[in-house]
N, C-alpha and C positions, 0 to 999 in steps of 0.2 A: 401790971395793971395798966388800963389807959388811961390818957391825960384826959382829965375831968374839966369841964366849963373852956373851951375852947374858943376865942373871941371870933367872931365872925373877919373877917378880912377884909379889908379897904379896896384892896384890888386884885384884880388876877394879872399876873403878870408872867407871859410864854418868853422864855428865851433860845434861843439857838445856842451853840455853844463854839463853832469855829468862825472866829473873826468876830465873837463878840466877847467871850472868855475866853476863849485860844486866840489870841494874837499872833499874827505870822509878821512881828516886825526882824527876826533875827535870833542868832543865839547868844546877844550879848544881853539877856537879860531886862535890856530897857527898851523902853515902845520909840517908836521911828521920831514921835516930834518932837521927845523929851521933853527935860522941866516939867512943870508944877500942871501941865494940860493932863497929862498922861500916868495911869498907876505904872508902878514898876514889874517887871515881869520877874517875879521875886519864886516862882513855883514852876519848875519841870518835872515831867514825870515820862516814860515811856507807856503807855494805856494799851491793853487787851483790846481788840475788836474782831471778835470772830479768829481767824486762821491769819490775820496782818495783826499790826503795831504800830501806833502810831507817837510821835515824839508830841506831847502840847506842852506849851508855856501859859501860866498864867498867872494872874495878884491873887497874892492871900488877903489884901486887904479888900480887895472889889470881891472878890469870891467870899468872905466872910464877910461882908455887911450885907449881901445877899441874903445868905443863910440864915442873918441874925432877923432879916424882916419875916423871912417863911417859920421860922423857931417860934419866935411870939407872935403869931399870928397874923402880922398887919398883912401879910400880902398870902394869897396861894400861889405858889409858885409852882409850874407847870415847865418842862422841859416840850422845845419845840424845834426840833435837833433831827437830820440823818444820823445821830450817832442812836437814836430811839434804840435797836434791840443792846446797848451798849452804856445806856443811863447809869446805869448801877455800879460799873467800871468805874465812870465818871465822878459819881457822888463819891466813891471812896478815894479815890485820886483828890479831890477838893476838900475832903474832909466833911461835907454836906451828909446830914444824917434824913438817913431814906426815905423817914415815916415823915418829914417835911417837902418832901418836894415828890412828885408825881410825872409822869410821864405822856404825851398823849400819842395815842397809836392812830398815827395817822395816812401810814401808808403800810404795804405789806413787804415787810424785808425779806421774805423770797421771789415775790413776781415785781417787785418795783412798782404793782398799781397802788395809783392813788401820789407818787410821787408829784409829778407834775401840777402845780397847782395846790396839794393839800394842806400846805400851812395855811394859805389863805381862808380854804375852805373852812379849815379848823375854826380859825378866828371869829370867819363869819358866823357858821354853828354854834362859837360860843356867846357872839355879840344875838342872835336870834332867844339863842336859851334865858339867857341875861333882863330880854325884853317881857321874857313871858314871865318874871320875879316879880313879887312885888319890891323887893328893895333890890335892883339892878345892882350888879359892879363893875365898877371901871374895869379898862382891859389897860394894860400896855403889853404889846407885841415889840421881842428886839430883835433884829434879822439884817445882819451886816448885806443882804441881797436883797430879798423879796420886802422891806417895808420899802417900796417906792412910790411914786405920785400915781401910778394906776392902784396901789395897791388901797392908796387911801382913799380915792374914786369909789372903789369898789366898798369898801367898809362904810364910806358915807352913804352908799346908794344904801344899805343895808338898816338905817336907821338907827342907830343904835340909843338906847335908851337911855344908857350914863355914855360920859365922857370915853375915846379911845387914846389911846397916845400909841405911835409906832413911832420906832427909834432904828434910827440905820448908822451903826459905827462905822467909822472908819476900819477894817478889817488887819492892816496892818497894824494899828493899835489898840481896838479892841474899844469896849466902850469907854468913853473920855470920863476923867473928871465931870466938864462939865456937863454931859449927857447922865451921867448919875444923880448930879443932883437937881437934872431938871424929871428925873423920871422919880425920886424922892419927894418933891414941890408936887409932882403930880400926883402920888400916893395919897399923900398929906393933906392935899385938897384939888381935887379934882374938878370941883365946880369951876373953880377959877380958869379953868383951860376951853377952849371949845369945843365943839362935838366931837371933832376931830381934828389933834394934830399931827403932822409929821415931821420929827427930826432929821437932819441927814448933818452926820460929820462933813466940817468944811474939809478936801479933800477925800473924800469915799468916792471910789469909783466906780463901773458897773464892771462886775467879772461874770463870766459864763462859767466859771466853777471852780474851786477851792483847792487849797495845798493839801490841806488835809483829810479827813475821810468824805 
């Protein structure tokens, strides 16, 4: 049977998943800044992706409080990830159950069109769809590369009708403590936040592209 009376969602919230749940701090298990900043990289797993394999690390605890806001409804949670034809890998590697979290196809994983640029696009398409609602929903966008100061330029020029939040981890350890619970404060009450803001972990760097897939 389906689940009956489903609460509507606070927010939409797209995440990436290399450098913001797969941290590349190491194979010792714990993220680069250590202490109480940092979840523990407590989950490895070897991941299917096509004809490769890739090694990720990541928290059961940050990866289950995720799951636990898309399970009761507070957030929809949207995978915003190159790992797209590879989602489903993912959600079983994390323990994340499928019919909670969705996928957006936002480039074609055989020609590469649409890569360059599409998460943005995505976001904006959804910050446009958002506006034409009568009861708008927050966005938060988390993208250890692409939430940057052009990126939020470009989301503000776009108008958006509720609050956006874009969050940029630190990629060596993946999103911080305190980046969780300012993206949680913003769930929780969005009003409070301004049109738009942007996070960036102190130390995040700009990379031209990833360890991983």
């Amino acid at each position: 049977m389906g689940r009956m009376c489903e609460p509507v969602p606070r927010a939409v919230v797209y995440t990436d998943f290399d450098g913001v749940l797969n941290a590349f701090a190491g194979a010792d298990g714990v993220r680069a800044s250590g202490g109480d900043a940092t979840f523990r990289l407590d989950g490895e797993a070897v991941v299917p992706a096509g004809r490769a394999a890739y090694t990720v690390r990541w928290s059961h605890e940050l990866a289950a409080d995720m799951a636990a806001l898309a399970h009761d409804g507070l957030i929809e949670l949207v995978w915003l990830s190159t790992w797209q034809p590879y989602t489903a890998a993912l959600n079983a590697t994390l323990g994340w159950d499928g019919r909670d979290v969705r996928t957006a196809q936002w480039y074609d994983p055989v020609t590469y069109t649409g890569l360059r640029g599409g998460k943005l696009r995505t976001v904006v398409r959804r910050i446009e769809a958002e506006g034409a609602s009568a009861t708008p929903l927050p966005i938060v966008w988390i993208d250890d590369e692409e939430c940057t100061a052009r990126a939020g330029r470009v989301v503000e020029s776009a108008g958006p009708a509720s609050p956006v939040c874009l969050v940029r981890p630190d990629s060596r350890i993946g999103v911080s403590r305190r980046q969780w619970r300012l993206i949680r404060a913003f769930v929780d009450d969005p009003a409070a936040f301004a049109p738009v803001t942007l996070d960036v972990e102190p130390g995040a760097a700009e990379r031209d592209g990833h360890l991983g897939l």
